[in-house]
C-alpha positions as a Markdown table, in Angstrom:
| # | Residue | x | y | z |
|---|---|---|---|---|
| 1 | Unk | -171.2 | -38.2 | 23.0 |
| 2 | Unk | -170.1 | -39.0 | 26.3 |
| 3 | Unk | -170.2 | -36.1 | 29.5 |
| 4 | Unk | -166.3 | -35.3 | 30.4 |
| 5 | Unk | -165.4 | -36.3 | 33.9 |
| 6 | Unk | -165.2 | -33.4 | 36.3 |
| 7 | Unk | -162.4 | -35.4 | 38.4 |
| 8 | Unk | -159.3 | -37.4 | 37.0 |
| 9 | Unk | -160.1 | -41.3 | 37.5 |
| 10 | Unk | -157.5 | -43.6 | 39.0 |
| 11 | Unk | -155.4 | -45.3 | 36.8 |
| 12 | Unk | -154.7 | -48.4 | 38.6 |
| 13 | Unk | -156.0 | -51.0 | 40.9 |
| 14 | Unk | -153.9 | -49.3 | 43.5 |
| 15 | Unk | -155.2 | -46.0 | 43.3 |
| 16 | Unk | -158.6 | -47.5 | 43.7 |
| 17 | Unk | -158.2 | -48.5 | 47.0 |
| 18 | Unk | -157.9 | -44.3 | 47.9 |
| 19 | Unk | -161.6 | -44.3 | 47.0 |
| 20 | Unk | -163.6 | -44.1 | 50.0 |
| 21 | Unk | -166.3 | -46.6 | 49.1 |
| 22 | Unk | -163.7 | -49.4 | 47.4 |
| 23 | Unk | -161.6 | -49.1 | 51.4 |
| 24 | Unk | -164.4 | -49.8 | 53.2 |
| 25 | Unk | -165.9 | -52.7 | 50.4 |
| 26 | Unk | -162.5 | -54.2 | 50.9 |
| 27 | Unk | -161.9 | -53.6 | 54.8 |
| 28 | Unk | -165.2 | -54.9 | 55.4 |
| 29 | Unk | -165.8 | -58.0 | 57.7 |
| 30 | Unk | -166.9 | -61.1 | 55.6 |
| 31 | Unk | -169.1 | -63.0 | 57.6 |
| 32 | Unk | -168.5 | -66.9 | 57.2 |
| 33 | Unk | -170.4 | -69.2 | 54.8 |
| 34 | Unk | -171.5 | -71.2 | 57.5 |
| 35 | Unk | -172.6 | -70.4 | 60.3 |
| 36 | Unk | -173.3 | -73.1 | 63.0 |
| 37 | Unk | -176.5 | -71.9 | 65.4 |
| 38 | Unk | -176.4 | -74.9 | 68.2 |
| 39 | Unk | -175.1 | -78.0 | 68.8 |
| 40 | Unk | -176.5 | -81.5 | 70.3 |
| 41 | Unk | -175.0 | -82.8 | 73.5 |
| 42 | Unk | -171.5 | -83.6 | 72.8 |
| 43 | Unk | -171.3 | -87.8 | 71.7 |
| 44 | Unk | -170.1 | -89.6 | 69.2 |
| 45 | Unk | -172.2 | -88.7 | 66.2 |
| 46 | Unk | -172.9 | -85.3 | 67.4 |
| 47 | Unk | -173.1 | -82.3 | 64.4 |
| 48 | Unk | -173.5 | -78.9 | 64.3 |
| 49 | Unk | -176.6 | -77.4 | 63.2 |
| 50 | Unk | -176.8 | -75.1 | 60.2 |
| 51 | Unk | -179.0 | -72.3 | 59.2 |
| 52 | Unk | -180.9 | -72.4 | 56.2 |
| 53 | Unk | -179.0 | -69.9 | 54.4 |
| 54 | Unk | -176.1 | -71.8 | 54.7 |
| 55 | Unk | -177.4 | -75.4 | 52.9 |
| 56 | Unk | -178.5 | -72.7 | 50.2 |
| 57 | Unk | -175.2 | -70.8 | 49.4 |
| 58 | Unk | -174.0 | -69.8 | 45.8 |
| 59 | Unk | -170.7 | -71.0 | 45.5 |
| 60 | Unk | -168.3 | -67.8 | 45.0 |
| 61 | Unk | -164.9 | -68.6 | 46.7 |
| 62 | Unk | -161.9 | -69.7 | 44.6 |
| 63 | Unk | -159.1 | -71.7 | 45.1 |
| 64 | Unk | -156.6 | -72.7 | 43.6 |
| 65 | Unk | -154.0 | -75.9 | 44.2 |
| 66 | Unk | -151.8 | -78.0 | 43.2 |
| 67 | Unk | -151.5 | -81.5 | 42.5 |
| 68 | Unk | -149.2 | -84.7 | 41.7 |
| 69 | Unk | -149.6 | -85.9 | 38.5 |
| 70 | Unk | -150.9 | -89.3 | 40.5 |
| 71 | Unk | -153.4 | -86.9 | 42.6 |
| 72 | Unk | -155.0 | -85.3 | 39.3 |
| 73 | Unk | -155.4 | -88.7 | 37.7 |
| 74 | Unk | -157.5 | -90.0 | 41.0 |
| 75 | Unk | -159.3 | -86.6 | 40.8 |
| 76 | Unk | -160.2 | -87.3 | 37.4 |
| 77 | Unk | -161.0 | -90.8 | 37.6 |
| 78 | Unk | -163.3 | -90.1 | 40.4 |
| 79 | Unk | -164.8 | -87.2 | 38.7 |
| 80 | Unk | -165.6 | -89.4 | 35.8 |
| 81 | Unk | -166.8 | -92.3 | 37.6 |
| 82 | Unk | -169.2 | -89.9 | 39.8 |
| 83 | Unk | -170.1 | -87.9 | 36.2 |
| 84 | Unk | -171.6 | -91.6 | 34.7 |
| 85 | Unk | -173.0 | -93.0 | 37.3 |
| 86 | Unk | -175.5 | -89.7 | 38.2 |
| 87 | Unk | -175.8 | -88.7 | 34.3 |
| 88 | Unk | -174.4 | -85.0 | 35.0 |
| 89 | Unk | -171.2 | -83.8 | 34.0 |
| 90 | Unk | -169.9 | -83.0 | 37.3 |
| 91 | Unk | -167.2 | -80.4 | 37.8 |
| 92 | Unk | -163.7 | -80.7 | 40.3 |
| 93 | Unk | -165.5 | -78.0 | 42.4 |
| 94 | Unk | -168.8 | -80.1 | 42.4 |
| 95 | Unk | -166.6 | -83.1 | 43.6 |
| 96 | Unk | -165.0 | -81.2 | 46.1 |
| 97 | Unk | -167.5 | -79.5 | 48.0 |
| 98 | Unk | -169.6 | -82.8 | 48.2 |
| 99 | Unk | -166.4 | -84.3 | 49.5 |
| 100 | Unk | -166.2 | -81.1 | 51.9 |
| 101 | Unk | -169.6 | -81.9 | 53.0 |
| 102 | Unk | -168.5 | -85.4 | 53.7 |
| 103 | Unk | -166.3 | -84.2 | 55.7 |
| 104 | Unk | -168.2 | -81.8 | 58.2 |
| 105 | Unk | -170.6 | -84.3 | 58.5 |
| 106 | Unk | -167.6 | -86.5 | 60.3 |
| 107 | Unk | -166.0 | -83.6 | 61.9 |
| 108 | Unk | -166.3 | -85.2 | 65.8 |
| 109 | Unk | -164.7 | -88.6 | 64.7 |
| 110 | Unk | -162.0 | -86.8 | 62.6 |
| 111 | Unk | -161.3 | -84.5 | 65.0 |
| 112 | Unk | -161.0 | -87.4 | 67.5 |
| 113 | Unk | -158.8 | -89.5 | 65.2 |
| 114 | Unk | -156.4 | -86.2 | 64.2 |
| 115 | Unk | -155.4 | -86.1 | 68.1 |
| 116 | Unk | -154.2 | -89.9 | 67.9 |
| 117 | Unk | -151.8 | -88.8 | 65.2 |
| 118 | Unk | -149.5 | -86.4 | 66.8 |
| 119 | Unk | -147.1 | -83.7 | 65.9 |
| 120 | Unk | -145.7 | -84.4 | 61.9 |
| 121 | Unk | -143.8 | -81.8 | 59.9 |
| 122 | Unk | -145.5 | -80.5 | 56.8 |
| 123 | Unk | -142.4 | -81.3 | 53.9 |
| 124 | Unk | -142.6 | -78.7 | 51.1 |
| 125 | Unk | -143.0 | -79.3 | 47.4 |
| 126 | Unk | -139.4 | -79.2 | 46.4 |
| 127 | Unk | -138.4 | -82.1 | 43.7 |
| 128 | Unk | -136.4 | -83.4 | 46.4 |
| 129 | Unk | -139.3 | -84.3 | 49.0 |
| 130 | Unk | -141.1 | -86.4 | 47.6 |
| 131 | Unk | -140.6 | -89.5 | 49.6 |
| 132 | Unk | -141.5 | -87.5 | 52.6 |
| 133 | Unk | -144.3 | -85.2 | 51.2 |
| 134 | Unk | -146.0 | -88.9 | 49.9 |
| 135 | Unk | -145.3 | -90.5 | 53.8 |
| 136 | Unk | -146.9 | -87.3 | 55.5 |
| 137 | Unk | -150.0 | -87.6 | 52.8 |
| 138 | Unk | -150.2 | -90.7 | 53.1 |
| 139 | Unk | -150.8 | -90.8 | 57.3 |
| 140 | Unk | -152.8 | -87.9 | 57.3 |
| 141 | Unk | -154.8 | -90.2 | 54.6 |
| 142 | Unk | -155.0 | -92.5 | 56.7 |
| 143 | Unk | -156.4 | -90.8 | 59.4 |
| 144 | Unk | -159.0 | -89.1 | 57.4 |
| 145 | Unk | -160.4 | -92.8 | 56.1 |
| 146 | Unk | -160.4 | -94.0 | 59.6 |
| 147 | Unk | -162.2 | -90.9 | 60.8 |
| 148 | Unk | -164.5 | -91.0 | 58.1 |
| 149 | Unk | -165.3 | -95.0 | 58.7 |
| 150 | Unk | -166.1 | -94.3 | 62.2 |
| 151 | Unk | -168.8 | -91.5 | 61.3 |
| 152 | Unk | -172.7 | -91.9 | 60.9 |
| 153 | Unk | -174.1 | -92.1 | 57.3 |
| 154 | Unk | -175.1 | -89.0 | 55.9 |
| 155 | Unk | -178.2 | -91.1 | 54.8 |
């Protein structure tokens, strides 16, 4: 048989956050996943360096977004394609963090191209935008290949 409580328990999520320890858990500062210790001199295929820690993270953040019916069918066919030609059923989040790592890796040339683009307002995701939201996408696309094309292989 189980020992009675001596106190009454909260009865919500809410009341939780009354509880000392659960405040502090949740007003406590997260330290980032990476965490860049040094740079090389400043040129074009300059990167940061990256504690070890870092390149050996558990992956434990969650996102969530939405896509276009055309965007989900290029994030599948890519998944698939990547899935067969390694032999592993890869996942979206495997695909995207590799993609993410693509990215930091071209960080100075992307950075350099995203100042060539200028000021652009972000359309929302009303039925009515689309023509605008698929322009705005498509430049910032753009840019991002062009970046990307211009940065060292990860080799």
């Amino acid at each position: 048989m189980p020992k009675p409580l001596l106190r009454p328990q909260p009865t919500s999520s809410v009341a939780n956050i009354i509880e000392e320890s659960v405040a502090k858990a949740a007003l406590a500062r997260v330290a980032p996943a990476r965490r860049v210790i040094g740079e090389t001199p400043h040129d074009d295929h300059a990167t940061p360096a990256v504690d070890a820690e870092a390149l050996t993270e558990t992956p434990t953040i969650r996102r969530q977004f939405i896509l276009t019916p055309s965007a989900d069918f290029t994030l599948k066919h890519v998944v698939a394609v990547y899935s067969k030609a390694t032999g592993s059923e890869l996942t979206n989040s495997h695909f995207l963090r590799v993609m993410l790592k693509a990215i930091e890796h071209a960080m100075p040339q992307l950075e350099q191209e995203a100042e060539h683009m200028g000021k652009l307002k972000r359309p929302k995701n009303d039925r009515a935008n689309e023509a605008q939201r698929e322009e705005f996408e498509r430049k910032l696309a753009s840019s991002l290949v062009t970046g990307m094309r211009a940065a060292p292989d990860l080799g």
